[in-house]
C-alpha angles and dihedrals in degrees: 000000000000093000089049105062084034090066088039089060091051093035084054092036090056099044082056099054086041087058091043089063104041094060088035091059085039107045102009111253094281095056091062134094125197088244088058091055101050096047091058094044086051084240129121115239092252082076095059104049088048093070094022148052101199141323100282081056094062089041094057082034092052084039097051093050100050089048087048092059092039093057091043089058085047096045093086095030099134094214096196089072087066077085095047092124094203083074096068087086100020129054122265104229094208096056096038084063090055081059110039078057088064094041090047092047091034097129083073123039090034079065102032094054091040133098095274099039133094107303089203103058104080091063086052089053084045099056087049094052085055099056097052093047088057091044095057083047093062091043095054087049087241109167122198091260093066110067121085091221123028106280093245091060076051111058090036093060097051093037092058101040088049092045091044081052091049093045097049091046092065093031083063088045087254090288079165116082112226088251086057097045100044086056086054089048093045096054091044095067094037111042091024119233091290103058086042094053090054084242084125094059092066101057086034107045099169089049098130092230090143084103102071109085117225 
């Protein structure tokens, strides 16, 4: 009995981020009431206020969960085959995974990231970025003399231009599949935005880049 009211609360919890949404995507978040919500989830209003507050609530609650299950697919990402230089035609799987999550929960984060959703959220995605970032640094036993650059320079240039790649890939209705993607994403960070974008070869014209496929 216990199960089953256990899979009713996250059944109920789910219809009402999927509403959220919804409106959100629809009237912008300020333009939406609580009845409102729970009219488009099928649910009274009594439901709501047992799990939530308010709206904001569900809205740091819905926020939370979905960061939660971004950093758990991140949590055994190995970052140092990123330079496996056999993914540079072919996927990474690790990192397709990281995408196939956004494509999964993209009802969110496609909203959430847009013109009508939360503006703060991408610094919250961003400082968690950040702290996974440090932690694989400790873990890799990196000390500060041993960057090029200072770390900091570091972890904001990869977290805006993996954010700018998230972002344009919802911006273009995600016309890329995760596999390509995560061969964009993964050229990116190996060969930099001017050997990607074939710039090199011309300085370089005998540069064998006949082996990256299209």
């Amino acid at each position: 009995m216990e199960e089953i009211v256990d899979r009713r609360i996250i059944r109920t919890k789910q219809m009402l981020r999927k509403a959220l949404m919804e409106l959100i995507e629809q009237k912008g978040y300020d333009g939406i009431s609580v009845s409102q919500l729970t009219e488009k989830a099928g649910l009274n209003r009594g439901t709501f206020y047992l799990h939530y507050r308010d709206l904001q609530d569900l809205l740091d609650k819905c926020a939370d969960y979905m960061l939660e299950g971004w950093m758990n697919v991140l949590k055994n990402f190995n970052p140092l085959e990123v330079h496996n230089s056999k993914y540079l035609n072919e996927p990474n799987p690790q990192i397709v995974e990281i995408y196939e999550y956004f494509k999964q929960n993209s009802w969110f984060f496609k909203v959430i990231l847009g013109p009508k959703g939360d503006p703060s959220f991408p610094s919250r995605m961003k400082r968690a970025m950040r702290d996974h970032l440090e932690r694989n640094r400790v873990k890799l036993q990196l000390k500060d003399e041993d960057f090029l650059v200072p770390s900091d320079y570091i972890h904001e240039y990869v977290l805006s231009v993996n954010m700018g790649i998230l972002q344009h890939w919802f911006e273009t209705d995600m016309s890329k599949t995760p596999e390509e993607v995560a061969i964009i994403s993964t050229r990116l960070a190996q060969l930099g935005p001017l050997a990607s974008s074939g710039v090199e070869k011309l300085r370089e014209p005998n540069k064998p880049w006949s082996h990256l496929k299209g």
